[in-house]
DOVO-863909 format. One record per residue (C-alpha): x, y, z. Coordinates in Angstrom, 3 decimals. Example, Ala and Ser with C-alpha at 12.3 -4.5 7.8 and 13.67 -1.06 7.14 Angstrom:
[rec [12.300,-4.500,7.800]]
[rec [13.670,-1.060,7.140]]
***
This chain:
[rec [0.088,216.394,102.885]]
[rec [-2.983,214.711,101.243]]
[rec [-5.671,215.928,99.316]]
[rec [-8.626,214.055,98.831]]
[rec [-11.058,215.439,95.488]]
[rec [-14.925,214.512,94.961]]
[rec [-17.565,215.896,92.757]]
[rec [-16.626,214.931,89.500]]
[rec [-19.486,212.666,87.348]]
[rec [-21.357,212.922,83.645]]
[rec [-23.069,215.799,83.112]]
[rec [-24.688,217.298,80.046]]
[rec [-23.509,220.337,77.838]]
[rec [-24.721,223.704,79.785]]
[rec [-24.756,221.692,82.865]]
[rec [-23.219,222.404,86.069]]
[rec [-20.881,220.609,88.432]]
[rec [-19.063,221.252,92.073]]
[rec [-15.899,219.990,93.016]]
[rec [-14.254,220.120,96.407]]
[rec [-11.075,219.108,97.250]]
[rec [-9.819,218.903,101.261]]
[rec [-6.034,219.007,102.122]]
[rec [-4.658,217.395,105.581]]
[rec [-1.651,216.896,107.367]]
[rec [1.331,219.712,107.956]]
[rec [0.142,222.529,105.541]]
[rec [1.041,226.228,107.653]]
[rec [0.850,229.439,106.102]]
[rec [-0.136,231.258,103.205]]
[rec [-0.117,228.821,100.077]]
[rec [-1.916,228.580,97.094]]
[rec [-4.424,225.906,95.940]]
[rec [-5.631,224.985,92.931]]
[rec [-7.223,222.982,90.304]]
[rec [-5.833,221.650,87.220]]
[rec [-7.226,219.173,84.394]]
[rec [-5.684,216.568,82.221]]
[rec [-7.621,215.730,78.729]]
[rec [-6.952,212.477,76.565]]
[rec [-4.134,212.927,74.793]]
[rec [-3.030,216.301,75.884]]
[rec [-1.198,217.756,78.706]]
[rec [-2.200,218.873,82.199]]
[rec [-3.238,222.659,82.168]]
[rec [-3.674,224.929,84.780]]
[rec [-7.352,225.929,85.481]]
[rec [-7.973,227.766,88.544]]
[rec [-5.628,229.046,91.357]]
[rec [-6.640,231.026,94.723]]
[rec [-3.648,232.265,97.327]]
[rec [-5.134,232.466,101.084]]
[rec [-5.736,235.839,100.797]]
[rec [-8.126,235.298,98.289]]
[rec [-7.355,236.372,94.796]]
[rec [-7.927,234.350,91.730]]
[rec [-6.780,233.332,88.775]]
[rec [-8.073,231.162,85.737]]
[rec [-7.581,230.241,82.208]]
[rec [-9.021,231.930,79.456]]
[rec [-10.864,228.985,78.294]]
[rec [-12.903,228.642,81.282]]
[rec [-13.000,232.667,82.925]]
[rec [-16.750,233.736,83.331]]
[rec [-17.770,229.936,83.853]]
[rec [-15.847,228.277,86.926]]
[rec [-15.462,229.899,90.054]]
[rec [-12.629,229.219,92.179]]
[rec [-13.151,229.456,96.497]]
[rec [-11.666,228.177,99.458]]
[rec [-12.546,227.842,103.066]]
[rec [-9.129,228.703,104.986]]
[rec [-10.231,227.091,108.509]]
[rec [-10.927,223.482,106.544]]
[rec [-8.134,223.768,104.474]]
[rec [-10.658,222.956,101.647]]
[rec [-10.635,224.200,97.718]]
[rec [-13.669,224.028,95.653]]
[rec [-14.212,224.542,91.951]]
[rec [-17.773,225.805,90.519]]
[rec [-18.383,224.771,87.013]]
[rec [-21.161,226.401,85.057]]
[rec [-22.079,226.157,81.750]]
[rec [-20.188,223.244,81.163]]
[rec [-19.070,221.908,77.363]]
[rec [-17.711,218.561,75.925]]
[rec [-14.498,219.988,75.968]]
[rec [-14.118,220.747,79.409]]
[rec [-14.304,217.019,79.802]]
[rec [-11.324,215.606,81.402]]
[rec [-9.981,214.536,84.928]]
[rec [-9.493,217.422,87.005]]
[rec [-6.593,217.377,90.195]]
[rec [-6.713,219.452,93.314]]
[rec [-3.160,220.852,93.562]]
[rec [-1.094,222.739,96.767]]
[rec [1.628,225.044,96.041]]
[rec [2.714,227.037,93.029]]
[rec [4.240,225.077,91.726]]
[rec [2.325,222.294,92.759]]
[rec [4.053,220.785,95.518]]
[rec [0.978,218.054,96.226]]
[rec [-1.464,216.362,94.187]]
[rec [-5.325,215.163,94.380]]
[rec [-5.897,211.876,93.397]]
[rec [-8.058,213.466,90.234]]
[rec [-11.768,213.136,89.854]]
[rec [-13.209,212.568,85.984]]
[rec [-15.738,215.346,84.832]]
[rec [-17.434,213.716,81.708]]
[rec [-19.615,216.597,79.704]]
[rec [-21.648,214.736,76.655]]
[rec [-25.212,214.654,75.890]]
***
């Protein structure tokens, strides 16, 4: 399985950002997918995770700002973020699995004015 992740770039505080993230290769049934993010100097944290039927879940830090959807037929995961701030800067992976069994290559989302 490989995921491939795009959309991340510099964007300034209040801004807004998409990220997508596509999976191939042998991926069958229900799984989840999600999207995680890794700060300087601090551990990876879960941010957003959607099962194929649908239902969401996200962090408390970033509920009410990023929205989490997926298209099921292009085995693709995207991540709308909204009302971004400097400390939502970090590089963000596409994940499959819960626990992650595969891993995005990351994209960097930079939030500064």
């Amino acid at each position: 399985v490989q995921l491939q992740a795009s959309g991340g770039g510099l964007v300034q505080p209040g801004g807004s950002l998409r990220l997508s993230c596509a999976a191939s290769g042998s991926i069958y049934g229900d799984y989840y997918m999600g999207w995680y993010r890794q700060a300087p100097g601090k551990e990876r944290e879960m941010v957003a995770l959607t099962n194929s039927g649908g239902s969401t879940t996200y962090a408390g830090s970033v509920k009410g700002r990023f929205t989490i959807s997926r298209d099921n037929a292009k085995n693709t995961v995207y991540l709308q973020l909204n009302s971004l701030k400097p400390e939502d800067t970090a590089v963000y992976y596409c994940s499959v699995g819960l626990p992650p069994a595969y891993w995005g290559q990351g994209t960097l989302v930079t939030v500064s004015s």
